[in-house]
N, C-alpha and C positions, 0 to 999 in steps of 0.2 A: 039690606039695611043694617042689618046684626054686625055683620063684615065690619059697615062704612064706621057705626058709631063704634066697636071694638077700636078701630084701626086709630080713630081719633082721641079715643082715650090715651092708646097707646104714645099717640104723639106730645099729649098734652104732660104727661108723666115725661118726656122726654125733653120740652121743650124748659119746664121747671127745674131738671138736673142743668139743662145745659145752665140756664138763667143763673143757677146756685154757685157752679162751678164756674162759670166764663162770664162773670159782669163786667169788664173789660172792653167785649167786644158785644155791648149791648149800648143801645144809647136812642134814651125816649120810647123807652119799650120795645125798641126793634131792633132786630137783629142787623147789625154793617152789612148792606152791601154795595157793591160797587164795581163799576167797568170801565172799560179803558181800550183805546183803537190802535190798534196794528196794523200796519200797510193801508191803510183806510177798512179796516171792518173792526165795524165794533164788539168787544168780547165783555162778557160777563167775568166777574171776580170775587168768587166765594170758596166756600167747600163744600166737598164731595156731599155729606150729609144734607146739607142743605141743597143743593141741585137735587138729589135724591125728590127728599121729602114735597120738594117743588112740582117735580115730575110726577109725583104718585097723585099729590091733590089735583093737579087737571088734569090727572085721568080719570080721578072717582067723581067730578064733577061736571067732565066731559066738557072741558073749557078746549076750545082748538086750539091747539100750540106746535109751533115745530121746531124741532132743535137742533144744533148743530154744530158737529166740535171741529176744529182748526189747530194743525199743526205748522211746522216752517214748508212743507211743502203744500198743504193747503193755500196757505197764505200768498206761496211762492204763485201758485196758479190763477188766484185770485185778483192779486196785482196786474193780472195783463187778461183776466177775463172780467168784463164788465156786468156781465149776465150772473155770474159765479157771484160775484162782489155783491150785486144786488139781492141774491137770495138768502144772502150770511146779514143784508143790513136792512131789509125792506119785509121779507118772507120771512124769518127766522124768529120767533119771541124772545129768544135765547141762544147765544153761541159761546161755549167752553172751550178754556185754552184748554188743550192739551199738547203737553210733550214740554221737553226743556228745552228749544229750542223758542218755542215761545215765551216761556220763562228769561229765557238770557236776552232773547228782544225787548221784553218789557222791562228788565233792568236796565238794558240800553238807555230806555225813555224815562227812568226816574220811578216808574212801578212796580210794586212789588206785586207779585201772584199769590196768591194764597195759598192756593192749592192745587196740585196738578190736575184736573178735571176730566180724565179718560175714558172713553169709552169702556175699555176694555178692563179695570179696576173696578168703574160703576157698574154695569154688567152685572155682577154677582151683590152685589148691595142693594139693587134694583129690585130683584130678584126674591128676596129676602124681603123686603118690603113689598112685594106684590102680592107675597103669599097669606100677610100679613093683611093687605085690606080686601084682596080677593080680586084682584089688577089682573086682566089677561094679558098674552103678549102676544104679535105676530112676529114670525121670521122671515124678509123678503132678501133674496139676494144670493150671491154668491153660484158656485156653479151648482148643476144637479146634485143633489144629496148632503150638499154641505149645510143647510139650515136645518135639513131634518137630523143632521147625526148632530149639531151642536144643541138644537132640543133636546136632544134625546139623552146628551150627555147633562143638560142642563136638570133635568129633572130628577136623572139620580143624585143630583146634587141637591136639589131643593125639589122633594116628594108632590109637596101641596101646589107645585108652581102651576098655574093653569095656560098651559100651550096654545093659544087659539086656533093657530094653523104653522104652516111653512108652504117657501117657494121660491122655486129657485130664483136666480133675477137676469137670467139671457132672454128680455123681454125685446127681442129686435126687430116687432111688425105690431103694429097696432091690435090687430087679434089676438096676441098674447098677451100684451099691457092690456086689453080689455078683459079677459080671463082671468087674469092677476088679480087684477080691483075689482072683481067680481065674487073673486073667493075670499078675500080681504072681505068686504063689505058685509057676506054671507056668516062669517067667523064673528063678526063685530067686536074685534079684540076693544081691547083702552089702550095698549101700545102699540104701533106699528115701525120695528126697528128693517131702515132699509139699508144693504150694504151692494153697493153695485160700485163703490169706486168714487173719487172725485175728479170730477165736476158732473159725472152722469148722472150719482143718486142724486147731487142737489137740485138737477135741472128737471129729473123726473120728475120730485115731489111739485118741482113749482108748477109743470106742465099739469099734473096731476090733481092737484090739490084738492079742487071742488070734486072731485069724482069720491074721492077715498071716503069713507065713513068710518074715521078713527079719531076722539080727539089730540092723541101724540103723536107725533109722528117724527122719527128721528134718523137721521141720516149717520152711519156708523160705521163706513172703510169698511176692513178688511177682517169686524170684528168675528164674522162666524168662522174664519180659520183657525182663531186661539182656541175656540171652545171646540171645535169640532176638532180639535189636534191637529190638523192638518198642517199648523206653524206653530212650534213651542214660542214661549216667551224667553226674554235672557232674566238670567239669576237675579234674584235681589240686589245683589250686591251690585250686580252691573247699574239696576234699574237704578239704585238709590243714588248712584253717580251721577244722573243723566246720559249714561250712555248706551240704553237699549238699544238705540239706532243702528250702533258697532255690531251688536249679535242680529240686529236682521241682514245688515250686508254679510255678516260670515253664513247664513241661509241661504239668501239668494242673493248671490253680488251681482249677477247679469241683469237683474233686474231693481235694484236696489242702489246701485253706484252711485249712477248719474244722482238719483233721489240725493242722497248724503251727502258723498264729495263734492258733489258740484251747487248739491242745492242749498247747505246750508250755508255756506260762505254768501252766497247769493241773496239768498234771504237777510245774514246779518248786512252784509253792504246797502241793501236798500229799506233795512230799519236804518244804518248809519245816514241814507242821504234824506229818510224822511225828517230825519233829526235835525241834519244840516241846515235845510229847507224851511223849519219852523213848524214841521209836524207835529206838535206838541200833541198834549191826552187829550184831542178835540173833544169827550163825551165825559171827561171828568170835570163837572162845573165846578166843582170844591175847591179844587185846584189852581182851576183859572179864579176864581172869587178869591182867593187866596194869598195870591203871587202876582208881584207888580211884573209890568213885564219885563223891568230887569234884572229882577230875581229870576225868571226865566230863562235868562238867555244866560244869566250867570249859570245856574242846573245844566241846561244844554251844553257849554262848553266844560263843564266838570264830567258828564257823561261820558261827551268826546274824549276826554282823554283818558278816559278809564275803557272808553269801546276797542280801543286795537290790544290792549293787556286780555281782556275778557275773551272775546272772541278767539284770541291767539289760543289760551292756555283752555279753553273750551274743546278746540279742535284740535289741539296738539296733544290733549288726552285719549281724545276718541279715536286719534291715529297711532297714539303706543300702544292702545289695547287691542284695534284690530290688528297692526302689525304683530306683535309679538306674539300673538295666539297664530297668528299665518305664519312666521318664521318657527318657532316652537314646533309647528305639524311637519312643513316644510325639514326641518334638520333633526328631525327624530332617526333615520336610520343615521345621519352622523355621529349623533351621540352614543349611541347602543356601539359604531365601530370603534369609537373614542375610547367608550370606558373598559371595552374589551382589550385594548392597547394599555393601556393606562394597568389593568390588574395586569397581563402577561409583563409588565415591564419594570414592577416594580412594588414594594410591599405600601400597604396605607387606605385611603378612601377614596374613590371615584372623585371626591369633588372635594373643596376648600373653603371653608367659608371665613369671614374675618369680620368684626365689625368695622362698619365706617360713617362717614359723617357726610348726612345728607340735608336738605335744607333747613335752613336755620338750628344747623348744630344737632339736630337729632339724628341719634345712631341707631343703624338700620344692620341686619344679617346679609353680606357682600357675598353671593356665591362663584365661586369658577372651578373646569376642569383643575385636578390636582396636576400641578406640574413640578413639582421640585418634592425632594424627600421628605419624609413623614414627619423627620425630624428637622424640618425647617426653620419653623421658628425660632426652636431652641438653641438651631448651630447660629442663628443671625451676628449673636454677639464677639464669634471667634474671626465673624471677615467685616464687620462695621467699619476698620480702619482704612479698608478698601474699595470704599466707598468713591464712586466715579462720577456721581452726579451734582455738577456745581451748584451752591449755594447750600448744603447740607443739610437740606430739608427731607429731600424723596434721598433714597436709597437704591442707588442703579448701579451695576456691574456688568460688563459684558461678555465674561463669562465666567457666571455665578456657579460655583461647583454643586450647587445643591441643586439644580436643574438633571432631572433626567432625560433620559434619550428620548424617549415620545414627547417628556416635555419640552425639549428645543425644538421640536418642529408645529408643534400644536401653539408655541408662541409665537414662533415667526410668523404665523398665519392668522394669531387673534382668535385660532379655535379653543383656547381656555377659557376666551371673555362669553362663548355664548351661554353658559347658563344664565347670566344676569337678564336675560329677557324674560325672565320669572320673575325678577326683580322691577323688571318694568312694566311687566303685568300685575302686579302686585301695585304699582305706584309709587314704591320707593326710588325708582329711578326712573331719566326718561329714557328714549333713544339717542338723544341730542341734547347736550350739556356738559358742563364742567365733570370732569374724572374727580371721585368721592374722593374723599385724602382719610386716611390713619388717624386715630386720637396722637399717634404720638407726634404726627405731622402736623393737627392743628396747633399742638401745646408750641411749635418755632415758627408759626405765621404773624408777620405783622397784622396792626390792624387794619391797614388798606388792603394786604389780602385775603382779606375775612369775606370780601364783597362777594367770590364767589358763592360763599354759604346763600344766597340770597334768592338763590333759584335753585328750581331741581335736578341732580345729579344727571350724570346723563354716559354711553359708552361709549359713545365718539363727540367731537366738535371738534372747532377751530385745530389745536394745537396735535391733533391726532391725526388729519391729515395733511400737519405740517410740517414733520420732523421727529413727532414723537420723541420719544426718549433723548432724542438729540439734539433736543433744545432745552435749555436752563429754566429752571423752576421760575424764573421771574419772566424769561420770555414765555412760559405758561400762562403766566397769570393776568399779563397782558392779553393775548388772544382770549384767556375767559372774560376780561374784562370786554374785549369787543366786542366778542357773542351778548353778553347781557345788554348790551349799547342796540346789537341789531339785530338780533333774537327776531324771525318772525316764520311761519310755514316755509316760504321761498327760502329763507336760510335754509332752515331745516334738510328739506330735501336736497340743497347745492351739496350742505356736509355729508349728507348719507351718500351721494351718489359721486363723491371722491373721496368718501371711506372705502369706495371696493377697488379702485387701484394702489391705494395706500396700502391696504390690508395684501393684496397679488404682493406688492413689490417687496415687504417685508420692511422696507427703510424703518431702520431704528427701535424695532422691535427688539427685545432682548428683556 
């Protein structure tokens, strides 16, 4: 009891800063909350703290609740399992977006998310607050030993956390699911987190439900692999992009592919046709109270045309950073022969860097193998007059004396361009786009050839596997201009996969 009234002091002090600091998102004394439906299952839409806080009070008050979080391939599954759909909108108190995959669905539909609501982030906040009002936990799931070593890692994290048990969750004969919930019941935690996978944990719990004597009960992936290390998570930087998804396919791609490549596009196409259809936020009445309905269908058709830019440049991210981190691993013994050539052949620095100009005018660090002498730059001004490439914009010669011998063949081959997949890991560039241009190139572009600045740089398109160097800066600018007209994945990959006989044949390379 000491625990329960500390632990609500502790709240009330909390809920007073928030009140002080955030009156904004208070109204009538209460704190905004609000949900909103995805493929047909309805999600909750708040923040972390607050799901938190939510979860702890029916635990200390032993209110039954069961919760359950939803990503693009939850969802994905859900949509064509009626049983699944049913226990995310009938059995569940509560269901958390989780992921940005959700997040870019629900922008699809005119909603904003608040906050990514993860398992695997909550977890340790959880945690924190358990110790806090004296919250047991259980661990069900995962293979043998993997609940017990993510407790085990959990408590050197947080000393005071009270374990109530673990178990594994290869529960595949009714004698073991009775075991299971038998040790459950005996532990009498206030949490009981299961991760068995979806759609098995959801079906479990519901199969289960009246047996269990826990009031939370939460259904949680893949979460005791994070904490039991057995899966790292990706960088911050990756996470804050939305594209942790990329670093679990570079873990496990055999089993991760199909999930990503195929399932996200999947998922947005069938937020796209719920949209189509008249799917609107069936569980947001504010909304519909709100909005005539042809303010509606005016929304819906604004969405639409924002859904093929979004989704494009969603996935077309997540495929420059898996690609380039795979190309990168993939051509490291190239490079180390590269730069090995490159010192035997001539004095100066392995690589070149230049600034240039990437979307909307901002200039970015351009790296490539060094191919021409060290004193490059500075001789530019003694051969300018011989300058071969029409309309005097780019500066092309075809046979530029400042090029050395490893650098004529490492150009003929576009082996100077590969550093720049730093550059596209990095996000300053993509794989597929307009070639960056020189400040000194932007200062003689008209202003209708400004349009490429409009999108992201990129090391091949259109005009690179059409002639390259061999076509006039204004038939350049043409082809970028088509790419931004037809820009879409399927491009994408047509340009990459006739950049590798363009790059073989050498045509116009120089």
């Amino acid at each position: 009891m000491k625990q329960l009234v500390k632990y609500q002091h502790n709240q009330v002090a909390n809920i007073c800063e928030l009140v002080a600091t955030n009156k904004d998102v208070f109204q009538n004394g209460t704190i905004e909350e609000s949900s909103f439906s995805l493929l047909g299952v309805k999600i909750w839409n708040g923040r972390m703290e607050r799901a938190v806080d939510w979860l702890i009070d029916r635990a200390l008050y032993r209110k039954s609740s069961v919760i359950g979080f939803v990503n693009a391939n939850n969802l994905n599954i859900a949509y064509q399992d009626c049983e699944l759909r049913r226990h995310y909108n009938r059995v569940c108190d509560r269901v958390f977006a989780d992921g940005s995959g959700v997040r870019l669905g629900a922008a699809i539909k005119g909603v904003n998310v608040v906050e990514n609501v993860n398992g695997t982030d909550m977890l340790p906040l959880l945690c924190s607050h358990a110790c806090q009002s004296g919250v047991s936990i259980f661990l069900l799931g995962a293979k043998p030993g993997t609940a017990a070593q993510a407790a085990k890692n959990l408590l050197v994290r947080f000393p005071q956390l009270k374990i109530a048990g673990t178990h594994h969750g290869y529960l595949n004969d009714e004698l073991s699911c009775k075991r299971a919930i038998k040790r459950i019941n005996e532990a009498k935690p206030d949490i009981l987190l299961v991760a068995m996978g979806t759609p098995l944990q959801e079906k479990w719990l519901t199969q289960n439900l009246a047996k269990i004597e826990c009031p939370v009960k939460m259904s949680v992936g893949g979460l005791f692999d994070f904490f039991a290390e057995n899966v790292s998570r990706a960088p911050l930087w990756m996470r804050g992009i939305g594209c942790e998804w990329v670093w679990r396919i570079i873990q496990e791609p055999s089993r991760m592919w199909r999930r990503y490549i195929l399932g996200n596009p999947l998922f947005l196409s069938r937020v796209c046709y719920e949209l189509i259809k008249g799917g609107g936020d069936e569980t947001n009445s504010q909304l519909e109270q709100t909005q005539s309905k042809s303010k509606s269908q005016s929304k819906a058709q604004n969405n639409l045309l924002s859904l093929n830019l979004k989704a494009f440049l969603f996935l077309k991210r997540g495929i420059d950073i898996f690609a380039s981190l795979m190309l990168l691993a993939l051509f490291t013994p190239l490079f180390l022969l590269v730069a090995v050539a490159i010192k035997l052949d001539s004095k100066g620095g392995l690589l070149y860097s230049q600034d240039r100009i990437g979307r909307g005018g901002k200039k970015f660090k351009f790296w490539k193998f060094r191919s021409m002498s060290d004193d490059a730059d500075a001789s530019l001004v003694t051969i300018e007059k011989d300058n071969e490439s029409a309309g005097n914009v780019l500066f092309k010669i075809k046979s530029d004396p400042r090029i050395t011998r490893v650098g004529k063949f490492i150009r003929r081959f576009s082996i100077d361009e590969l550093p720049q997949l730093w550059n596209v890991l990095k996000g300053d560039m993509s794989l597929v786009g307009p070639r960056p241009c020189l400040p000194r190139e932007l200062a003689k572009y008209q202003l209708s050839d400004r349009v490429r600045l409009a999108i992201k740089p990129g090391i091949t398109c259109f005009w690179q596997v059409g002639g390259r160097s061999e076509l006039s800066f204004s038939q350049q600018i043409q082809l970028d201009k088509k790419y931004i007209q037809e820009r879409s994945i399927l491009t994408d990959f047509k340009i990459l996969l006739l950049t590798i006989p363009a790059v073989l044949s050498g045509k116009g390379a120089y």
